[in-house]
N, C-alpha and C positions, 0 to 999 in steps of 0.2 A: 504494500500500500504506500510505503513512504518513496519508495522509488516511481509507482505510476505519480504520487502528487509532485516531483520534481521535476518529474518529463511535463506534465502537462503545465507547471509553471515557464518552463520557458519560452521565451518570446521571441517570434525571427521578423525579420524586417525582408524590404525589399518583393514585397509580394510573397514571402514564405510563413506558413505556420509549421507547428511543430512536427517533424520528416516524419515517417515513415520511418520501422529499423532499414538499417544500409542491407542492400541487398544485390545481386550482380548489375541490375540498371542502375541503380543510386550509385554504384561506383566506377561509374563507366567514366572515361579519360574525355570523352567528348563524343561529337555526333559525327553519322558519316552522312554524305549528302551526293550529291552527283549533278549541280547546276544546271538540270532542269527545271522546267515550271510545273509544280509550282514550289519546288525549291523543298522537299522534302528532307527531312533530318531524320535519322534512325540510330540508339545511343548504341557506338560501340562495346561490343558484347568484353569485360573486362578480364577474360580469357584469352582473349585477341590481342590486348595491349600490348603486351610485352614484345619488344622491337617494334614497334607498328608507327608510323608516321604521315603528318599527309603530305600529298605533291605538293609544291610550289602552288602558293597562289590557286589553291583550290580545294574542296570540302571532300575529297575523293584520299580516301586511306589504304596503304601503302603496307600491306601484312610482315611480318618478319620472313616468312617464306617467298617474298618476291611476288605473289599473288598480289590481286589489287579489290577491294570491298567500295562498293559504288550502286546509287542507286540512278537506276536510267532514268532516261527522259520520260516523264510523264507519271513514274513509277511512284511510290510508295515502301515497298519492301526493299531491299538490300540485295544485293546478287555479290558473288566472287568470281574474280576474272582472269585470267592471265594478263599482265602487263599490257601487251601487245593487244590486245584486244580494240577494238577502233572506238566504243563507247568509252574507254578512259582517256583518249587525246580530244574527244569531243566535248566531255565533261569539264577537262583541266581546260580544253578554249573560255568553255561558257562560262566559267568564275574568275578566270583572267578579265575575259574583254567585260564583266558588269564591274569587277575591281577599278580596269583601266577606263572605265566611265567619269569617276571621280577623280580621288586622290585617294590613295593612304597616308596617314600623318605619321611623321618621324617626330612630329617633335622639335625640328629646326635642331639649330645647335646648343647642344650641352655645352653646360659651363666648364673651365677646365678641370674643376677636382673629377669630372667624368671621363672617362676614357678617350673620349673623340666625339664629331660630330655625330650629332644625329644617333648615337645611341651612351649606354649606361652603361655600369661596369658588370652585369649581365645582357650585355650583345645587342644588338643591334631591334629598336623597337617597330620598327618595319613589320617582322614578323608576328610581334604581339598585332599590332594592329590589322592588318591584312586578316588574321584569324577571327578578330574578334567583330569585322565589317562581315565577315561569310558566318560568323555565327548570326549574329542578328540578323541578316537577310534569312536564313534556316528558320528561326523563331520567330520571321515576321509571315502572317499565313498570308494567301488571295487577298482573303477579304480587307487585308489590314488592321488583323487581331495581332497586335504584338507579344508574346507569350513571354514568360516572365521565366522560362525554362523548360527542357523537356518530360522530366521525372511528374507523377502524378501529382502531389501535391503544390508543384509549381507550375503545371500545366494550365495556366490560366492566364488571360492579360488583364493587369490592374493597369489602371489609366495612367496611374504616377509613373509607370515602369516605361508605357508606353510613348508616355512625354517627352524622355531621354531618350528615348528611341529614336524619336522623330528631332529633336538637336542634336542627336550624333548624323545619323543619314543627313542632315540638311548641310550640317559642319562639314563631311565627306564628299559633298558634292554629287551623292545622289538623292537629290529631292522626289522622284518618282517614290520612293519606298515612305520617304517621308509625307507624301502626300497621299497616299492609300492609307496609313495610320491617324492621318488628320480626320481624311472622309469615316474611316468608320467610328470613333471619339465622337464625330458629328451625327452619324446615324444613332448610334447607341446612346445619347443624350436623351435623358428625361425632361420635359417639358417645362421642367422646377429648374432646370439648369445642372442640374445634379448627375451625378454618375454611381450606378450600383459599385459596392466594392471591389469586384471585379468580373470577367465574363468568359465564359467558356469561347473557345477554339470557334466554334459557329456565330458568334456574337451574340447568343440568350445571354441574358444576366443570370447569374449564380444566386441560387435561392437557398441562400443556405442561415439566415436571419442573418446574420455580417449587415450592420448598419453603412451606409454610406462616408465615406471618407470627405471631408471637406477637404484637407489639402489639394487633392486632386487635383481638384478644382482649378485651385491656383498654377498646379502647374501645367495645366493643360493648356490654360491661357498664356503660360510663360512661354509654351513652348509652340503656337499658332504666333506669338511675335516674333520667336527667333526664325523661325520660317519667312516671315513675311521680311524680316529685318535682314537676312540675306539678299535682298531683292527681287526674291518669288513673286508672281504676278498675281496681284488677290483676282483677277478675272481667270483666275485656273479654279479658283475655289468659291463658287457661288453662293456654296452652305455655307463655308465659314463664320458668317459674319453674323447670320442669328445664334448658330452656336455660341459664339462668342459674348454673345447680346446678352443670352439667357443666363450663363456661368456667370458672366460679371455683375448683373444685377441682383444675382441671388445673392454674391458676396457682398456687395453694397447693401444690401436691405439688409443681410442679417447681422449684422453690426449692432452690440447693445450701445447702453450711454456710453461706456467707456471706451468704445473705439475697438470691441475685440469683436471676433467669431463668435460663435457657440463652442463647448466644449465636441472634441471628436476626435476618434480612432487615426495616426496619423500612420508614418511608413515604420511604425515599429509594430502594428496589428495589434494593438490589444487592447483594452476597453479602457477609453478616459476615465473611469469613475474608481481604476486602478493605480493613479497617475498620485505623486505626491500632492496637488491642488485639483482635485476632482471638479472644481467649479469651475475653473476657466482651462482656456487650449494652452496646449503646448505650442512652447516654440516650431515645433514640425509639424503646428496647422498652422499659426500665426504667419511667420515666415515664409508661405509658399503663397498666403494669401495677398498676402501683401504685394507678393512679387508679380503673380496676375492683374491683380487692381492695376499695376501700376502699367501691368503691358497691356490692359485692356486697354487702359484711357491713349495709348499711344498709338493702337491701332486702330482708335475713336478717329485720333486726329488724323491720323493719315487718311481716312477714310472720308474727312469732311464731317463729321457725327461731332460738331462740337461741344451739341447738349450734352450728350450720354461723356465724352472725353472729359468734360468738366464734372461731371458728377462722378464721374470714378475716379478724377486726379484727389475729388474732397477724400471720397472715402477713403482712397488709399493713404491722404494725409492724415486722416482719425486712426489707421490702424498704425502708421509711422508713431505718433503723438503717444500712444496704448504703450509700445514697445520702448518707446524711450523712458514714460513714467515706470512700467512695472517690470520690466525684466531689465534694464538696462542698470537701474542702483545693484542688483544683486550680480552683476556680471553674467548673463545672458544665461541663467540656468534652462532647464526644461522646462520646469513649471515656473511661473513667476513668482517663490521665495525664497526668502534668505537662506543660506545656504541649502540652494535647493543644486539638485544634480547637475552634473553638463551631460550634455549628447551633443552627437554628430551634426545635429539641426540647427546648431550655431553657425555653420557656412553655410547657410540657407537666406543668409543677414548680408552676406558680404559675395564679390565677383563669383561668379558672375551672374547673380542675381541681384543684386546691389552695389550702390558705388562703395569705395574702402572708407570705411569707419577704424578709426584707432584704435577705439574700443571693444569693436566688435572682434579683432587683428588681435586683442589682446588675448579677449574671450576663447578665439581658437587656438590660438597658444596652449592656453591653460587646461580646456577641453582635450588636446591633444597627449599635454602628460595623463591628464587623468587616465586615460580610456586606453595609454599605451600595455601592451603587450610583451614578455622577453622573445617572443617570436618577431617580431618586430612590426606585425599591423597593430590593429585595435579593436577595441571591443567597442558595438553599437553603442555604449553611453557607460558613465560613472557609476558603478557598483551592479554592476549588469548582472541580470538572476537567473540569466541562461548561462552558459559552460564558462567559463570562469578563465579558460586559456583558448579556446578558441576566436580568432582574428575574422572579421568578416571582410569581404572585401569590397562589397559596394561603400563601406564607412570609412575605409582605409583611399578608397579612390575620391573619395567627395572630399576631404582633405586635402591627397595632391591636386584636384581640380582648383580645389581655392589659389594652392599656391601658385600654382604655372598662371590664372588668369590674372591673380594680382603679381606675380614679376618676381614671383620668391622659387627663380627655378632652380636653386641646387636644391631645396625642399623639395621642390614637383620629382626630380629626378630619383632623388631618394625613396619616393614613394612608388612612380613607376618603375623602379629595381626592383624593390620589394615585389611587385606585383608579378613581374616578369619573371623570378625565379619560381614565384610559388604556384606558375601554371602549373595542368596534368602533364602526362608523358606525351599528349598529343599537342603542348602550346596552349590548352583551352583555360580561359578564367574560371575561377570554380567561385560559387558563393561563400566557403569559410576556409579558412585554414586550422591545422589541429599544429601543436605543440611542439610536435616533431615535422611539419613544416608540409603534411600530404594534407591531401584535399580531404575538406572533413563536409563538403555539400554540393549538390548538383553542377554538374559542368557542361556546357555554360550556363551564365546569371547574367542574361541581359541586359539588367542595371549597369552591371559591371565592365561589361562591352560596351555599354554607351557611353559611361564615365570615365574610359579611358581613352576612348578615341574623343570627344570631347577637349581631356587633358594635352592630348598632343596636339591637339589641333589649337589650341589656347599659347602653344610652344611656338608656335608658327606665325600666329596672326592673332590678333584678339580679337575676344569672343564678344558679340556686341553684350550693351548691359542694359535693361528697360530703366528708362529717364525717370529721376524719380522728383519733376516736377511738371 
């Protein structure tokens, strides 16, 4: 009994609840795929792994036996092939030439204490990233259900998951993929503005009572600006703009006297009324609402809509006004009290979701001892009541993301080292790390692919920031 109440106290983030025990899918290295449409992923069976790699520039795996594992065109199931086989130089084209559509990020140049350009003192990040733009194309379906992983209990697209999805594909320069995750965000919107907590692979919502996520919200709107703020044509996106309408006025109305949210479930999954101040939101709703409000109103303006632009730059000022009074005297904990916790939702405040605040600079600082690890990631937030040595790595990459957009790149690179050592045996990001330095959760964590390519891409060229006047 004491062991089921432990397991079922822990908490996962990033669109995960508590796994499933590991099992040979749970511990698979990564997906095989075969760059057709509609881009099928199947988790390497972890039997297989050992010596197993994939080609250059493509989701097609590479057996220890010289054999090749690839699913055809059109296909679904996995096939094994001889090398020479004509469906594996067909396959290795097809994820070459949608790679060579965009860019892959290096990162631009590392600082000297790094090895050389353009990569870390684990090799060259080219490779991380190229794997992780074919993993989330894998995990993005037809419809433009971004799935949050392949394993059962993350087989699901939560909208937050999906937001970073669609700022990495936009960052990478293929907007296509980012725009079939816009439209269906758009279809799958509730009339209230709102978004169920997350949706199965077919886009029904998951009726499983999981109340609605306000963050969402925000960063769905953060992330329809970073699109448009790349210079995407809002006449490609004709829903967009009630979408857009609907989310930011539901954030704007539900604002109390003091400038806040409601309390709500944010990217940690678990019930505010568990939360050190059960009455008001967390930092990881406040902070993403914020950061919506503030893109809504800018995509008001651009749009001509100077009613609605002005009414969201107010409200976005009331929730700014909220977070300076209550979470900012206590150093930006979770909840807003005295010494209440830090978590990871303090760079939720700052680039590239916000302009750089001192304070806010200081806050992740501080956040970042707290939550450090001897493995060298971090744990989702201060006194965390899940495993106690496991490092996540959506938490660990939203950290280097801060650094590299605000200009603190030996920190960014330190963090994508870390990252880069602690892939599978196929290159693939995993969602945790365990103690001893193996993947301790599904691989891949589409967060994690988004926040890294993001990160490099932040290395390269800066990532716009929503104006926050």
């Amino acid at each position: 009994m004491t062991a089921l109440l432990i397991a079922a106290a822990i908490i996962a983030t990033g669109g995960a609840n508590v796994p499933d025990p590991a099992g040979p899918g749970w511990a698979s290295p990564g997906l095989v795929g075969g760059g057709g449409w509609p881009f099928a992923g199947v988790p390497l069976d972890p039997d297989d792994a050992a010596g197993a790699s994939y080609l250059p520039n493509s989701s097609v795996v590479r057996l220890a036996d010289g054999r090749v594992r690839l699913i055809p065109s059109g296909g679904e199931a996995p096939i094994t092939v001889e090398a020479s086989d004509p469906r594996v130089d067909q396959a290795i084209r097809s994820d070459s030439s949608w790679l060579a559509q965009g860019a892959v990020p290096t990162g631009g140049a590392a600082p000297a204490a790094a090895t050389g350009p353009a990569t870390g003192q684990h090799g060259d990040y080219r490779d991380m990233a190229a794997r992780a733009l074919l993993d989330l194309r894998l995990l993005t379906r037809p419809n433009g259900a971004s799935l949050a992983s392949w394993y059962t209990k993350w087989r699901y697209c939560w909208p937050r998951d999906s937001a970073f999805a669609v700022a990495a594909f936009t960052a990478t320069g293929h907007p296509s993929e980012a725009r079939r995750i816009l439209r269906f965000l758009a279809r799958a919107q509730h009339d209230n503005g709102m978004w169920a907590a997350r949706y199965n692979p077919d886009g029904t919502a998951v009726t499983d009572g999981r109340a609605p996520q306000l963050d969402s919200v925000g960063w769905v709107l953060w992330a329809t600006w970073f699109y448009s703020a790349h210079g995407q044509s809002s006449d490609e996106l004709p829903d967009l703009w009630p979408m857009v309408r609907r989310a930011a006025d539901h954030l704007a109305w539900s604002l109390d006297a003091e400038g806040l949210p409601p309390a709500s479930s944010d990217y940690w999954e678990r019930d505010h009324r568990s939360e050190e101040d059960p009455r008001r939101p967390t930092l990881g709703v406040v902070a993403p609402v914020l950061a919506g409000l503030r893109s809504a109103a800018d995509l008001a303006r651009a749009r001509g809509e100077g009613g609605k632009a002005a009414e969201w730059r107010r409200a976005a000022q009331r929730v700014s006004d909220a977070v300076t009074r209550q979470f900012a005297p206590y150093g930006y904990p979770r909840s807003p009290i005295r010494d209440g916790l830090m978590d990871t939702s303090v760079t939720f405040l700052a680039p590239p979701f916000a302009q750089t605040d001192e304070g806010v600079t200081a806050a992740i600082a501080d956040a970042q001892r707290k939550q450090a690890l001897p493995n060298g990631g971090v744990l989702p937030g201060e006194r965390w009541s899940g495993s106690p040595d496991v490092a996540w790595t959506p938490e660990t990459a939203l950290f280097g993301l801060n650094a590299a957009t605000a200009g603190r790149t030996t920190e960014a690179v330190g963090r994508l080292d870390w990252l880069a050592a602690h892939r599978t045996s196929l290159g693939v990001l995993p969602e945790k790390v365990g103690p001893t330095g193996k993947h301790a959760g599904p691989a891949p964590l589409g967060w994690t692919a988004s926040l890294v390519l993001l990160s490099l891409s932040a290395m390269e060229n800066p990532l716009p920031i929503p104006p926050s006047g």
